[in-house]
C-alpha positions as CSV (number, residue, x, y, z in Angstrom):
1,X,-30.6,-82.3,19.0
2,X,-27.6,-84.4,19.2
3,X,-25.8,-85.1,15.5
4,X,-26.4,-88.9,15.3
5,X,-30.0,-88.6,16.7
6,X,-30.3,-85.6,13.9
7,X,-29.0,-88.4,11.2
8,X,-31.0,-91.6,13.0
9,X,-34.4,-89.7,11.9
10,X,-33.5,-88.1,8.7
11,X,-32.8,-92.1,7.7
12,X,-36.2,-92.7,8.7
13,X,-37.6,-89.9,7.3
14,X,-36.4,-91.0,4.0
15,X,-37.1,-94.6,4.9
16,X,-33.3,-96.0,4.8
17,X,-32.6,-99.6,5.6
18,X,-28.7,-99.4,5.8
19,X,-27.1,-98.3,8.6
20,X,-26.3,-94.7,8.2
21,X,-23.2,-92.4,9.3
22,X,-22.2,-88.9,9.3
23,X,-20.1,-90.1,6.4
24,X,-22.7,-91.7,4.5
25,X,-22.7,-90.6,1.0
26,X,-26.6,-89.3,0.6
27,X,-26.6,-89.9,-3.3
28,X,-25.1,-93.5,-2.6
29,X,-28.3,-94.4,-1.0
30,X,-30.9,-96.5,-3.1
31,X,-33.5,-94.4,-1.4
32,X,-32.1,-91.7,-2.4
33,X,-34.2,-89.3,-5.2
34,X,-36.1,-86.5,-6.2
35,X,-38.9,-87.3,-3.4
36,X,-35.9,-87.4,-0.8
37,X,-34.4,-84.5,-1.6
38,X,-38.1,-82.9,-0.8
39,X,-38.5,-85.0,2.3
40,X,-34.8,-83.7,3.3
41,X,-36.0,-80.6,2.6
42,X,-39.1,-80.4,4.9
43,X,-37.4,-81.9,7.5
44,X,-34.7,-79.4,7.9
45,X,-37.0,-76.6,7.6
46,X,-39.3,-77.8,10.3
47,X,-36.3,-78.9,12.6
48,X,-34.1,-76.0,12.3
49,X,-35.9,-73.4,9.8
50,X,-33.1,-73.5,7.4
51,X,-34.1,-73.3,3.9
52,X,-32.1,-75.4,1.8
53,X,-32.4,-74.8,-2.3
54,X,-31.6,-77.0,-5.4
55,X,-28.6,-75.5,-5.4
56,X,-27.8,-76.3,-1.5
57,X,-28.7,-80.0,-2.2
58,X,-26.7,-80.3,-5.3
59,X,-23.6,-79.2,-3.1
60,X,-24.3,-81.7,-0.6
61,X,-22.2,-85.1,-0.5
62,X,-22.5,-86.7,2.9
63,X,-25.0,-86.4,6.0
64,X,-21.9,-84.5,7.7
65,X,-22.2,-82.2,4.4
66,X,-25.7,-81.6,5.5
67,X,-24.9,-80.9,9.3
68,X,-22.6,-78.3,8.6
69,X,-24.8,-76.6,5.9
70,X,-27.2,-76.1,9.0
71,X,-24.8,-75.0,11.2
72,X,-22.7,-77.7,13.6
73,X,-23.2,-74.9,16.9
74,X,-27.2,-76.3,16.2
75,X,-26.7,-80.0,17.3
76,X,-25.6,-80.7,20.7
């Protein structure tokens, strides 16, 4: 999966109306919350079976953040 097609449907996923970068700031976002985080999650489990924690999301600051938590050699 390509990075920006990776970011494109996490934003849907957690049904984002801005437009969204790999610079976006994930807690800056009004959708942002608890039920995100779960949503965020799921998603990267099912796409990459990566477990992220509390702890993981906690640490994360930007959607580039989360790229290279999963690992940047997993996008294309």
């Amino acid at each position: 999966m390509k990075k920006q097609d990776f970011i494109n449907e996490l934003a849907e996923e957690l049904e984002v109306e801005s437009q969204v970068t790999a610079e976006t700031v994930l807690k800056d976002l009004d959708e942002w919350d608890s039920m995100g985080a779960m949503i965020l999650i799921g998603y990267v489990s099912d796409n990459f079976d990566v477990t992220l924690n509390a702890d993981d999301i906690e640490a994360l600051t930007t959607f580039q953040s989360l790229v290279d938590k999963i690992g940047v050699e997993k996008f294309s």
